[in-house]
N, C-alpha and C positions, 0 to 999 in steps of 0.2 A: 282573772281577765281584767289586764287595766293597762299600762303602757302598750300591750300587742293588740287590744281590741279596736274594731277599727269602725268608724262611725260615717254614716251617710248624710251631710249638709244639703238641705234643698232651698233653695231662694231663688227668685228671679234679677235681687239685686246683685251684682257683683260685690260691691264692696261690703254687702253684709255676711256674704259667701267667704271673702276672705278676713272679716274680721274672725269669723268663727274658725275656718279654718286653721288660721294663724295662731288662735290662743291654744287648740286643742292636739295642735302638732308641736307646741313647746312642751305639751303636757305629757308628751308621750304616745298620741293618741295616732292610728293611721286613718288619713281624713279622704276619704271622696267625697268629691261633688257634682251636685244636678242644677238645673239652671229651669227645668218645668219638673208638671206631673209626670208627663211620657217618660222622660229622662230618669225622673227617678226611678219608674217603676222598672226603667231595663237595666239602670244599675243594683237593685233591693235583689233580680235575679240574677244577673252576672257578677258583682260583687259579693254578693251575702253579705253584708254589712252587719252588725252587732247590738245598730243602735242606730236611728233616723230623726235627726232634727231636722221638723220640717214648717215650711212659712207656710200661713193659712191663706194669704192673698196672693193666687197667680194667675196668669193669664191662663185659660183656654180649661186649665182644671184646676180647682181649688185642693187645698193642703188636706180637707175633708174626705174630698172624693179618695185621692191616693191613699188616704188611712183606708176608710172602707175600702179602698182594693188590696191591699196590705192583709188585711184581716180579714178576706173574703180567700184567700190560699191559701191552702193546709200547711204549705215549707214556711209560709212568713207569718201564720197564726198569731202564734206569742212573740213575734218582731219587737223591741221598746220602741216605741212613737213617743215624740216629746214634741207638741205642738209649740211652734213660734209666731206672734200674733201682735201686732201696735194696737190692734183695736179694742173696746171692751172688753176689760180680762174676765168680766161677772159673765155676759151672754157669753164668749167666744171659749168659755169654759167647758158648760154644758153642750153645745153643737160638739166640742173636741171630746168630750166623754161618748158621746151618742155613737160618735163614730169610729170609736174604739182606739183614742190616745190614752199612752199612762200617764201624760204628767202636761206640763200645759206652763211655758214660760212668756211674759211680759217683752215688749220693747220698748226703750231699750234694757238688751240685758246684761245681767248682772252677772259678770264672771265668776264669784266667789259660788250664787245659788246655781249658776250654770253647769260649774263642774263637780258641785254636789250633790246635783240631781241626774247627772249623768254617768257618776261614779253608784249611786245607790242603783239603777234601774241595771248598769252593768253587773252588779252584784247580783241581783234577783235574776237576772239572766242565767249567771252562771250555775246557781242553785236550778232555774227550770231547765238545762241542757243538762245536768247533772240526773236529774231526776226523771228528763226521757232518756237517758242510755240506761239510766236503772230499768225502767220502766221496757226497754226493748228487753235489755238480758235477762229481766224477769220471764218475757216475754218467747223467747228464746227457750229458757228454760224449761219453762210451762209443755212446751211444744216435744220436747226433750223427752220430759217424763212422760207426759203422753203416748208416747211412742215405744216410753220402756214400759207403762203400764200396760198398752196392748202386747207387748210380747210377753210380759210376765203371766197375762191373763192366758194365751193362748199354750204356755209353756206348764198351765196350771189343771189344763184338761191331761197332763201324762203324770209330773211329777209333784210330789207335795209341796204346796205352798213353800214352805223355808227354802226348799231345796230348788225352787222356780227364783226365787229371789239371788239365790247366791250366782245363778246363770246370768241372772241381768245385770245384776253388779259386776261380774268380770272374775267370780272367785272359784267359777266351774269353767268347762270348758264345754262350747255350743253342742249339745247333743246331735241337733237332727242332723250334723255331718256325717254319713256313713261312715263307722267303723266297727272293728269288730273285738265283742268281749266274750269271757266266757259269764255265764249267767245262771241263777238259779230259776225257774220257771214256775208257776202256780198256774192248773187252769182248776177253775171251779163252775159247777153249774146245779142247778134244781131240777131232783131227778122227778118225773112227772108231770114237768112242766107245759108239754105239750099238747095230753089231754087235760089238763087244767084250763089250758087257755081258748083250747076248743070247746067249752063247754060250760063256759061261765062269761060271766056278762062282761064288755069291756072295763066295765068301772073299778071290778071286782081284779080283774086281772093288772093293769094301774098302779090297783091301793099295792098288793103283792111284792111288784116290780119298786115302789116307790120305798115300801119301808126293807125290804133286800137288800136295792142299792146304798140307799143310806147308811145301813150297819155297816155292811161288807166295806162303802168308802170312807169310813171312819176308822177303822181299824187299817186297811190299804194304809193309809196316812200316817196313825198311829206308828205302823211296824218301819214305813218311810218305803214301803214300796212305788215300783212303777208301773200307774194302770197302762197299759198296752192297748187294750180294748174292751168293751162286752156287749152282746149283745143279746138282749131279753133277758134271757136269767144264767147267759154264761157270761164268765170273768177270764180276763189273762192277766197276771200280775207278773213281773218278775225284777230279780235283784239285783246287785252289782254293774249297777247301769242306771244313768250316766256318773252316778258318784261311784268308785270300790266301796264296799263293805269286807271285813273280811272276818264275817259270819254270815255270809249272805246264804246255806241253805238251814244253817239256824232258823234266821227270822222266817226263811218262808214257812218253816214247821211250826214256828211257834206261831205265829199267823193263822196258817189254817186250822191249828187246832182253834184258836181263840172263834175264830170263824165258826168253827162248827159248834162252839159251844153256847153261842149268840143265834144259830140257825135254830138249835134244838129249843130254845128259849121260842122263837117266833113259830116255831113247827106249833109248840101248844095252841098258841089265840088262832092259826090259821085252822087246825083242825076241828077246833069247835064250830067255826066256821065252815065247815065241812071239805077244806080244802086236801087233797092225798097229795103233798107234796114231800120230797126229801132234799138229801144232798151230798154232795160227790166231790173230791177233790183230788187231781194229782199235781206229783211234784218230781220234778227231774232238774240235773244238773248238765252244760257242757256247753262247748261254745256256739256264737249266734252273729249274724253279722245284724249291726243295726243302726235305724237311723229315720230320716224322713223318707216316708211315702208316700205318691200321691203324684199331683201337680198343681200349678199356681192357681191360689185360691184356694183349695182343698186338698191339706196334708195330713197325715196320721203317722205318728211314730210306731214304726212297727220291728219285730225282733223277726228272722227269716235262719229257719237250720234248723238241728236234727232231735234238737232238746225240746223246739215249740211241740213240733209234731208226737215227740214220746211225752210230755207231759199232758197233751190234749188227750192220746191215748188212756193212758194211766186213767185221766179223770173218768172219761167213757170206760171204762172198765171196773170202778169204781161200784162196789154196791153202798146204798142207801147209808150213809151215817161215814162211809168210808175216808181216810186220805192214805192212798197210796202214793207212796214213794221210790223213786229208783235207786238202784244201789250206790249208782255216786253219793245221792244223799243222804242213804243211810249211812255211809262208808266216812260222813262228816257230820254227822248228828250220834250214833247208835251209843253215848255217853250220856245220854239227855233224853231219850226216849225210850219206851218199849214198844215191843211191833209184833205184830203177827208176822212170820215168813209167810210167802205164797207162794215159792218156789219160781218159777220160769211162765211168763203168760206169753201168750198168743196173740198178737198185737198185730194189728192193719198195717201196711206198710214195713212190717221188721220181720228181715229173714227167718230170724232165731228170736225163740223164746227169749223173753226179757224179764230179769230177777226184779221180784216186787215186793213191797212191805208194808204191812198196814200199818200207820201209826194206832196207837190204843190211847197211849198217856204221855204226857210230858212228865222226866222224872224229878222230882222236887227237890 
């Protein structure tokens, strides 16, 4: 900013108005001018000037007052004010400092310090306008991420962190849009659980619930599943959704075994404890429409079809230590596992017997 910047002359002299004028419009400079305080101040707002030299002696309002209004607005804040003064340059100093001038010139003045001290203040100008648009896009920015940290956060109650992150950034595509995948299903819960919690103290049932969720949501993560839900001591997880996997009823076997081999671990300290609990897991395969559910304010990602409902079964059918599985997923694992057959069960909701398999062992 130097020949386009444009500067605001105030004097009540004329001929001092255009001596300045004159030198600073050879210089390149676009010059308005004021002839009072008022005048100035409605040109500092209708112009936006760059830069204001201004006379300290005028009628009706001094050069002082105008600075103090100047720097009494938040848009003219950081204005450059260069006071113009004949009188004591030692007192008319400090009054011109008090009321917030940068710089502070002698009459008469001296063209050479004049456009030196007008060219430097323009300078530091352009460094302070430089440094508030930093300073908004910072600002801007700030507001930004804020905005993707809350949805990261909110995307971070379904899916695993890494995989909330790749959504925000733009490398996935938004889940909660209903559509529809085929999916592998986990439901798991503590068998027990019910006269445990009837019959033991809130605190007791808590601690239970707190170190449960904990394993069970570090392994979820672990395997890169998607919690769906749980509630008390049941879980839904399930796979291939919203990223493909394509070993998704893999992981959920290898999953629940890990699962149950981490449950059997925590079964010991709870029964010393005197707690009778177990655990139960099933797993099915097939397709599910899915997506946000809910309404504004409170949504829950939820899976909806015939795989939730047989997997929820399996689990409830599920004896103590069990993870049953359905044939699709045996029918994509049975290379990798050994199983008990169970032949055809009898299942809430399903016309026909549905083929079931215990897992036993992952094979090594």
């Amino acid at each position: 900013m130097t020949a386009s910047a444009k500067i605001l002359v105030v004097d009540d002299t004329p001929h001092n108005v255009k001596l300045l004028a004159d030198l600073l419009t050879v210089k390149g400079y676009v010059v308005v001018t004021a002839s009072s305080g008022a005048q100035a101040l409605e040109k500092v707002e209708t112009e936006q000037p760059d830069l204001v030299l201004l006379d300290v002696v005028m009628p009706e309002m001094s050069g002082y007052e105008v600075c103090r209004k100047i720097r009494g607005s938040r848009a003219t804040a950081t204005l450059p004010v260069v006071m113009v003064t004949a009188l004591d340059p030692a007192q008319e100093r400090v009054k011109g400092i008090e009321a917030g001038a940068d710089d502070f010139l002698s009459k008469p003045i001296s063209q050479q310090e004049l456009l030196a001290r007008v060219k430097s203040l323009l300078r530091i100008k352009v460094l302070h306008d430089e440094l508030g648009e930093w300073s908004r896009t910072l600002e801007q920015r700030v507001e930004a991420q804020v905005a993707q940290l809350e949805r990261l956060e909110r995307l971070k109650r379904f899916f695993s962190p890494q995989l909330a992150e790749m959504i925000v950034s733009g490398d996935a595509d938004d889940p909660l849009k209903s559509h529809r995948r085929e999916i592998t299903v986990v439901f798991l819960d503590l068998r027990g659980f019910t006269s445990f919690a009837e019959t033991s103290e809130p605190e007791e049932v808590m601690g239970v619930l707190r170190e449960y969720h904990a394993e069970m949501g570090r392994l979820i993560l672990e395997h890169e599943g998607t919690l769906e839900r749980f509630t008390g001591d049941g879980m839904m997880i399930f796979f291939n959704d919203p990223v493909s996997v394509p070993d998704a009823p893999a992981r959920a076997v290898r999953m629940a075994v890990a699962m149950r081999q981490r449950v059997d671990e925590l079964l010991v300290r709870w029964r010393k404890r005197g707690y009778d609990l177990d655990f139960g897991v099933g797993v099915a395969q097939g397709y599910a429409t899915i997506g946000a559910i809910g309404f504004e304010g409170r949504l829950d990602y939820g899976a909806i079809g015939t795989v939730t409902n047989l997997a929820a079964r399996l689990c409830g059918e599920a004896k103590p230590g069990q993870i049953l599985i359905s044939q699709r997923v045996y029918g994509a694992v049975e290379d990798s596992v050994d199983v008990e057959e169970l032949g055809g069960l009898t299942l809430r909701g399903f016309s026909k017997p549905v083929p079931a398999f215990n897992v036993l062992r992952l094979r090594r």
